[in-house]
N, CA, C and O atoms as a CHARMM CRD file, in Angstrom:
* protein
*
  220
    1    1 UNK  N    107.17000  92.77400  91.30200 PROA 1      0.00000
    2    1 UNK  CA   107.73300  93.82600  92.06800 PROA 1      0.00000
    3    1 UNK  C    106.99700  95.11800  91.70400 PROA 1      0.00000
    4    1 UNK  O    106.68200  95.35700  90.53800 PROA 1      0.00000
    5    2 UNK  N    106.72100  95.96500  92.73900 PROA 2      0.00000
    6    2 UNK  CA   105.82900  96.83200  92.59200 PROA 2      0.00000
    7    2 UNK  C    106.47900  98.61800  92.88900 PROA 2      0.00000
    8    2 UNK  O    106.93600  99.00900  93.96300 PROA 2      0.00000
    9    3 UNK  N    106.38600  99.19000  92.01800 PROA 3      0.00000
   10    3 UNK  CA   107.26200 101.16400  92.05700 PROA 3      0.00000
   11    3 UNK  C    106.15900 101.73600  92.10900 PROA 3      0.00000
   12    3 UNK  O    105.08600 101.19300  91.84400 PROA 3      0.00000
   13    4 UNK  N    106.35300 103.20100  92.55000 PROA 4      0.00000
   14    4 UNK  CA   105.70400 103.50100  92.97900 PROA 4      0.00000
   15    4 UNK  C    106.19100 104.95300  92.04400 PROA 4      0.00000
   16    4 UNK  O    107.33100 105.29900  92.35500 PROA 4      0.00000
   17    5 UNK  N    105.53600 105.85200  90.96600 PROA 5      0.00000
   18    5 UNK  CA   106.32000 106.55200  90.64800 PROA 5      0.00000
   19    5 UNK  C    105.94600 108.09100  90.57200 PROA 5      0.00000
   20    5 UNK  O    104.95200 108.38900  91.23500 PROA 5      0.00000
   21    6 UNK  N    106.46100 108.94900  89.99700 PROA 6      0.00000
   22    6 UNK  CA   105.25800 110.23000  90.10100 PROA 6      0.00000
   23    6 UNK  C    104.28200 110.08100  88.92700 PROA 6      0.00000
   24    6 UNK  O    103.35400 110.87300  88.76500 PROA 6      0.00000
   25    7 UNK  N    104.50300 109.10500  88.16200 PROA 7      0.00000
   26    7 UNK  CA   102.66200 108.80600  87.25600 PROA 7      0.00000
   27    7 UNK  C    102.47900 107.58400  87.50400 PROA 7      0.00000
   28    7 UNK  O    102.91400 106.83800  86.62600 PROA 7      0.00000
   29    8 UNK  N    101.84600 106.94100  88.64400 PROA 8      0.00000
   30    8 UNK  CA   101.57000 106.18700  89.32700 PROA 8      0.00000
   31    8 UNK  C    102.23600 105.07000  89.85400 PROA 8      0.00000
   32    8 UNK  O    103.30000 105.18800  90.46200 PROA 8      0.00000
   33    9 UNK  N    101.54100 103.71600  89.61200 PROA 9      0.00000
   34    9 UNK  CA   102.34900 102.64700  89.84400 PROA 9      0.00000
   35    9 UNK  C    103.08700 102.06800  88.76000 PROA 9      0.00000
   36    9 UNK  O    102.92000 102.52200  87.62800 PROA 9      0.00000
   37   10 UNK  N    103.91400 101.08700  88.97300 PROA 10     0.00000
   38   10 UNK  CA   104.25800 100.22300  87.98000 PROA 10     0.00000
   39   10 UNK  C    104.36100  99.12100  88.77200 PROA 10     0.00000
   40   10 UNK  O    104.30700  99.13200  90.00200 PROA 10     0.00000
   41   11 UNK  N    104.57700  97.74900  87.76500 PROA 11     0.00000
   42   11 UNK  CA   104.40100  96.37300  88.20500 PROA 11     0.00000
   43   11 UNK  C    105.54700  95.94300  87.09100 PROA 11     0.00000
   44   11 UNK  O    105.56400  96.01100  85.86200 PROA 11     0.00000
   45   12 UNK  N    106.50700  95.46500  88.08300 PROA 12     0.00000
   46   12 UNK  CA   107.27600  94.76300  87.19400 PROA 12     0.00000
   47   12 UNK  C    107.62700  92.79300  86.94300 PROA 12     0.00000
   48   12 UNK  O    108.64900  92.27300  87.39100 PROA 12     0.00000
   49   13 UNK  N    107.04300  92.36600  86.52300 PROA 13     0.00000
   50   13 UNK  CA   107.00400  91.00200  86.54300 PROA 13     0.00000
   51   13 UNK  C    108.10700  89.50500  85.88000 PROA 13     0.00000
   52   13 UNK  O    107.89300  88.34500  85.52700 PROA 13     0.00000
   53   14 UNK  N    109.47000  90.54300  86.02000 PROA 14     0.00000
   54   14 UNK  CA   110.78700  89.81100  85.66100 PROA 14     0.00000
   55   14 UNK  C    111.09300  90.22900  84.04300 PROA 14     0.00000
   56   14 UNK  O    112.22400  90.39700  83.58700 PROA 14     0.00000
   57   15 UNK  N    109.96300  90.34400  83.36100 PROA 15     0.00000
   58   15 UNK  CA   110.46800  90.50900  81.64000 PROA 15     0.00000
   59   15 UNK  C    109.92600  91.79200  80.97900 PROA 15     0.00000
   60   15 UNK  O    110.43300  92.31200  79.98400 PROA 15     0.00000
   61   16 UNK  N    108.49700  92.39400  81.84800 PROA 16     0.00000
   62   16 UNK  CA   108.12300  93.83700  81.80000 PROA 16     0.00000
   63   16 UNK  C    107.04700  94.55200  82.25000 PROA 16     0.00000
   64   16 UNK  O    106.07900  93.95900  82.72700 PROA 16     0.00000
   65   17 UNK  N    107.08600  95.94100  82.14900 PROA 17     0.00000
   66   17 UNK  CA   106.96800  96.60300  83.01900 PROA 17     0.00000
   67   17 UNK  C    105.01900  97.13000  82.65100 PROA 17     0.00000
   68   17 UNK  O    104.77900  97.72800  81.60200 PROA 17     0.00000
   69   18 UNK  N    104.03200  96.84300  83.50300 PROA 18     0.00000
   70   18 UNK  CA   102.85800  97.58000  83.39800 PROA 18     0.00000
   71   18 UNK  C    102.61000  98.76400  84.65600 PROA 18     0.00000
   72   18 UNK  O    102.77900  98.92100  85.86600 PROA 18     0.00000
   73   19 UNK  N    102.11100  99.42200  83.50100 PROA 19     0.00000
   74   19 UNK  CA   101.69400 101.05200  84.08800 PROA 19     0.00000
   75   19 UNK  C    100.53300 101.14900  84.42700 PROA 19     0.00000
   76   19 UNK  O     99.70300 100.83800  83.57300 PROA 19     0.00000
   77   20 UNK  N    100.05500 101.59300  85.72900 PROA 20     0.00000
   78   20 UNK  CA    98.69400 101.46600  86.63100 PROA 20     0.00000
   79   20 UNK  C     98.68800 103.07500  86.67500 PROA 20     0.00000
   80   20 UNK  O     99.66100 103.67700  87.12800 PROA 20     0.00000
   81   21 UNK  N     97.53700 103.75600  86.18000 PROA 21     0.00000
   82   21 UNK  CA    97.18100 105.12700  86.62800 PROA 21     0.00000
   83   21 UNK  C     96.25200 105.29700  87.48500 PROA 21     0.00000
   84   21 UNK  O     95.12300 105.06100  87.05500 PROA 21     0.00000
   85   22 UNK  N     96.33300 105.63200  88.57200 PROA 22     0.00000
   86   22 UNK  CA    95.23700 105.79700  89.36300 PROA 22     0.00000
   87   22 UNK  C     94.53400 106.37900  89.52000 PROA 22     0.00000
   88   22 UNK  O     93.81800 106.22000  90.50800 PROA 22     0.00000
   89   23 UNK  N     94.34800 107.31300  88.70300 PROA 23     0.00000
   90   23 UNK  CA    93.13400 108.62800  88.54900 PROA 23     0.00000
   91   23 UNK  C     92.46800 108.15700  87.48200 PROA 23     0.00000
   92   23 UNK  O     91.56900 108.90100  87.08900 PROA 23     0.00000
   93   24 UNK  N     92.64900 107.01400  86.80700 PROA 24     0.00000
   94   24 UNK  CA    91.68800 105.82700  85.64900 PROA 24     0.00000
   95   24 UNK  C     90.72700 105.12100  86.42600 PROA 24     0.00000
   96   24 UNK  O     89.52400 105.25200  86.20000 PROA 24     0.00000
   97   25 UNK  N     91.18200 104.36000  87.35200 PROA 25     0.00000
   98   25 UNK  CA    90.64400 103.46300  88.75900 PROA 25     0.00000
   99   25 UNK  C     89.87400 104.16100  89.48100 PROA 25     0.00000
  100   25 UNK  O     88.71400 103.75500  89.54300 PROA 25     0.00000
  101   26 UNK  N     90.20000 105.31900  90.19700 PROA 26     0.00000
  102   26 UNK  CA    89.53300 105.78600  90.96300 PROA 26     0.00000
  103   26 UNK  C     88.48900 106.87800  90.95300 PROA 26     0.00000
  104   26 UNK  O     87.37700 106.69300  91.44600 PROA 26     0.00000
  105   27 UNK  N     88.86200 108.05700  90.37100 PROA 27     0.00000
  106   27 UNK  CA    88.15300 108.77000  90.15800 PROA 27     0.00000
  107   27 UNK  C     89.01500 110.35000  89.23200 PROA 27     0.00000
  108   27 UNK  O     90.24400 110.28500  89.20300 PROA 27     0.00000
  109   28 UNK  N     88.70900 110.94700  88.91500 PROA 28     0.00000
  110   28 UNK  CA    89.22300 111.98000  87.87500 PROA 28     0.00000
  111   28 UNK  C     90.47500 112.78000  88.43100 PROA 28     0.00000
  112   28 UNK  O     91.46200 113.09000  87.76400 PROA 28     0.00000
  113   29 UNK  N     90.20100 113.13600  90.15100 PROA 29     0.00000
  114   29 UNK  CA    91.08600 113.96700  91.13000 PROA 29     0.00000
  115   29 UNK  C     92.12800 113.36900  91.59800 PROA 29     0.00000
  116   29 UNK  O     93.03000 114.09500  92.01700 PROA 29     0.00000
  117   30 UNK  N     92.28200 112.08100  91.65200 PROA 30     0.00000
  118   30 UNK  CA    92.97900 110.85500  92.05900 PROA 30     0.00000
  119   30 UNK  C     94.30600 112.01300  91.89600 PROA 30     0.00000
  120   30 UNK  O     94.16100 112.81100  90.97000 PROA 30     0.00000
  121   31 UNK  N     95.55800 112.14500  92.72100 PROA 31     0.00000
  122   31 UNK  CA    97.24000 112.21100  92.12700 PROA 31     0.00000
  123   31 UNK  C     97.58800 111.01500  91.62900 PROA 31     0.00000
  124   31 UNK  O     97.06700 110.03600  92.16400 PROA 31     0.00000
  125   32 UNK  N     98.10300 110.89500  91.01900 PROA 32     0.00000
  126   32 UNK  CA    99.51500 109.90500  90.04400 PROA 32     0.00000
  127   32 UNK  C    100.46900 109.73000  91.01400 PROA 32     0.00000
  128   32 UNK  O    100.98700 108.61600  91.09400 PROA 32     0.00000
  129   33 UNK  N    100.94400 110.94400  92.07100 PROA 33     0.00000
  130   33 UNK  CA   102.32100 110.69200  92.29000 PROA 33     0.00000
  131   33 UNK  C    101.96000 109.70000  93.24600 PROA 33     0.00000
  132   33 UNK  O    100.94300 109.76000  93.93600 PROA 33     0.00000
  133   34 UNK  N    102.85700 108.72800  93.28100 PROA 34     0.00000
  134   34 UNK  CA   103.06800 107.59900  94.36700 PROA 34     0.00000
  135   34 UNK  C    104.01800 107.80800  95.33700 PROA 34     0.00000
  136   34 UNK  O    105.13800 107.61000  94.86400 PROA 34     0.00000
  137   35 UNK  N    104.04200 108.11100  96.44700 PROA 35     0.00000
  138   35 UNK  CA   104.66200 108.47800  97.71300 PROA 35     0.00000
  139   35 UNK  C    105.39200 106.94900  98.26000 PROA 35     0.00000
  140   35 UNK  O    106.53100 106.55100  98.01600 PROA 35     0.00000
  141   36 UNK  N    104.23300 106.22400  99.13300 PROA 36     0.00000
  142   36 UNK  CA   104.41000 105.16800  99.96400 PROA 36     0.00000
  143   36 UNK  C    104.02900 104.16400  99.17500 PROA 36     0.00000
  144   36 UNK  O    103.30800 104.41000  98.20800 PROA 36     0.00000
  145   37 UNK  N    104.44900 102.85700  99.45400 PROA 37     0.00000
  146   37 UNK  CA   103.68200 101.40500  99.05500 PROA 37     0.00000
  147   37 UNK  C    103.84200 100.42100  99.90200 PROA 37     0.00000
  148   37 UNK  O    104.83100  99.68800  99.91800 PROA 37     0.00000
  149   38 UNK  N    102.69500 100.32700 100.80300 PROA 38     0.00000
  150   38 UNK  CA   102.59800  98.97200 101.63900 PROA 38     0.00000
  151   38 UNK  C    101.53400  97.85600 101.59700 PROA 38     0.00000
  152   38 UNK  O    100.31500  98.00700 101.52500 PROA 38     0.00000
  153   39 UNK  N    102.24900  96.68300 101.65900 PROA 39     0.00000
  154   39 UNK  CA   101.00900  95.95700 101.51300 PROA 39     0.00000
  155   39 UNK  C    101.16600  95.03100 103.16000 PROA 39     0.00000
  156   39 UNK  O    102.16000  94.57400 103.72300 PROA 39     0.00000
  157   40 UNK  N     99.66100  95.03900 103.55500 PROA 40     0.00000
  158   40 UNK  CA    99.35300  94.42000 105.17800 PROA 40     0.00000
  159   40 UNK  C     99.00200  93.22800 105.20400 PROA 40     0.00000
  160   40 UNK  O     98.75600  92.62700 104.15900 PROA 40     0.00000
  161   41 UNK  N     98.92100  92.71600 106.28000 PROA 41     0.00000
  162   41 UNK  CA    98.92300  91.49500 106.43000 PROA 41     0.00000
  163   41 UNK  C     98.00300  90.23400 105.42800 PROA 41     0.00000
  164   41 UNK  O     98.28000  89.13000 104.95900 PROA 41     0.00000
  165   42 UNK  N     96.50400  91.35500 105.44600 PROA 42     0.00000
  166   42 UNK  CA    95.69400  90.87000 104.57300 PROA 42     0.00000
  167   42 UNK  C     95.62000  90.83800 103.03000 PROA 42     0.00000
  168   42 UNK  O     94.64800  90.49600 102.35600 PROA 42     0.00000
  169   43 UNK  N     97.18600  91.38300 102.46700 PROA 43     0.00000
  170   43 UNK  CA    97.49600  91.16800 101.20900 PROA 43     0.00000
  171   43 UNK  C     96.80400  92.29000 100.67600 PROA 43     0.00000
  172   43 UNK  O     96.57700  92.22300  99.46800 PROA 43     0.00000
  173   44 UNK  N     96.34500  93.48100 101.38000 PROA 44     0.00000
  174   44 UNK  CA    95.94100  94.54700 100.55500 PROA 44     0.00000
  175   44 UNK  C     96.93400  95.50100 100.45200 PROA 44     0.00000
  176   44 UNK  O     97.96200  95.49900 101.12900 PROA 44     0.00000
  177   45 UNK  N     96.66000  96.25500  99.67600 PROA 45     0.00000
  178   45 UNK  CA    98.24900  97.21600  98.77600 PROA 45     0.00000
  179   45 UNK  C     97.23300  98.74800  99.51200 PROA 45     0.00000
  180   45 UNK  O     96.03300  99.01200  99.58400 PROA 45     0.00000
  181   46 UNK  N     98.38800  99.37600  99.89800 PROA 46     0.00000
  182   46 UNK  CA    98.00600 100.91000 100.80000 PROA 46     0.00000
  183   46 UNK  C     98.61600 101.58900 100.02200 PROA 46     0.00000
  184   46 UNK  O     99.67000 100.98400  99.82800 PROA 46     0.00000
  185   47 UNK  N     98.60200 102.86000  99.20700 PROA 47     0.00000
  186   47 UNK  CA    99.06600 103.34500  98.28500 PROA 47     0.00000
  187   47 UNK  C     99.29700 104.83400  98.77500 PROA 47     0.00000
  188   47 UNK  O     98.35300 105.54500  98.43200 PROA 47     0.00000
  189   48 UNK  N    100.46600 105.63800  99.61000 PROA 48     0.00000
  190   48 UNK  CA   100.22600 106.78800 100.00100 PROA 48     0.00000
  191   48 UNK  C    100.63200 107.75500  98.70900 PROA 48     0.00000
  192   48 UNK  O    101.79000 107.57800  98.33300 PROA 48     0.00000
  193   49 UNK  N     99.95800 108.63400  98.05200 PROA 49     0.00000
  194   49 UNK  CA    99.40200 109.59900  97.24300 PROA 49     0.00000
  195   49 UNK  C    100.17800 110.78300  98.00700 PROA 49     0.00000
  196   49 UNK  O    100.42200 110.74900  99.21300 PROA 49     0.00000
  197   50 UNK  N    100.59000 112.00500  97.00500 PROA 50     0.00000
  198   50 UNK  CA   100.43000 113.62500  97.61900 PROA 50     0.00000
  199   50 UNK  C     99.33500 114.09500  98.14400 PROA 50     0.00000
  200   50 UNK  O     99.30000 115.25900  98.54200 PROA 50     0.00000
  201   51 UNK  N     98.42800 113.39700  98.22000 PROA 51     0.00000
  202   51 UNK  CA    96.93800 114.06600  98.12200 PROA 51     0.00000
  203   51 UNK  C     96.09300 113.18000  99.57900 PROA 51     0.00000
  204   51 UNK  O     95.11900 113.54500 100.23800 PROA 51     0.00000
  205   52 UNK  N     97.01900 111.81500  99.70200 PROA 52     0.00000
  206   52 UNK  CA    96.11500 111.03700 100.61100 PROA 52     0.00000
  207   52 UNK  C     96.62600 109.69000 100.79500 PROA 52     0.00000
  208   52 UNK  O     97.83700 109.50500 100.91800 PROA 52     0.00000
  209   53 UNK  N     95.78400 108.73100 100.82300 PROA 53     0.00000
  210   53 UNK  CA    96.07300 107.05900 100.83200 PROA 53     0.00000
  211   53 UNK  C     94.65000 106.46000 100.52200 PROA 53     0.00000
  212   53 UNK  O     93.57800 106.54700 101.12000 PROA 53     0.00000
  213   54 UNK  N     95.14200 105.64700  99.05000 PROA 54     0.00000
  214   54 UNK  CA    94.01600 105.19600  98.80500 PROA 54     0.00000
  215   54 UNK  C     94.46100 103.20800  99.09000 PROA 54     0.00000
  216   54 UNK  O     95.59800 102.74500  98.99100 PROA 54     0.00000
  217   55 UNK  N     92.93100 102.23900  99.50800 PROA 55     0.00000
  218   55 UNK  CA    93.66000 101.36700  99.73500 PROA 55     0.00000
  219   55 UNK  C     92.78800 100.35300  98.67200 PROA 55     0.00000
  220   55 UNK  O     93.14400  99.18800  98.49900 PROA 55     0.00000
């Protein structure tokens, strides 16, 4: 199960919880805050940001 939080994502997998920063992944400017979380048909995760949507 996947949150979405104001310091990024989290992944929760029934017993605990990992922390995804996305300005680690992507690049230095990246926001943390996590707005939206969708994932499409093709199993990719859309991540809407204060700043944007990274996919």
């Amino acid at each position: 199960m996947w949150f979405g939080t104001d310091d990024g994502l989290s992944r929760f997998d029934g017993i605990s919880f990992k922390n995804y920063y996305l300005s680690e992944y992507i690049n230095a400017t990246t926001s943390n805050s996590v707005k939206k979380i969708f994932i499409d048909r093709r199993g990719r995760m859309w991540i809407g940001l204060d700043t944007g949507i990274v996919i």
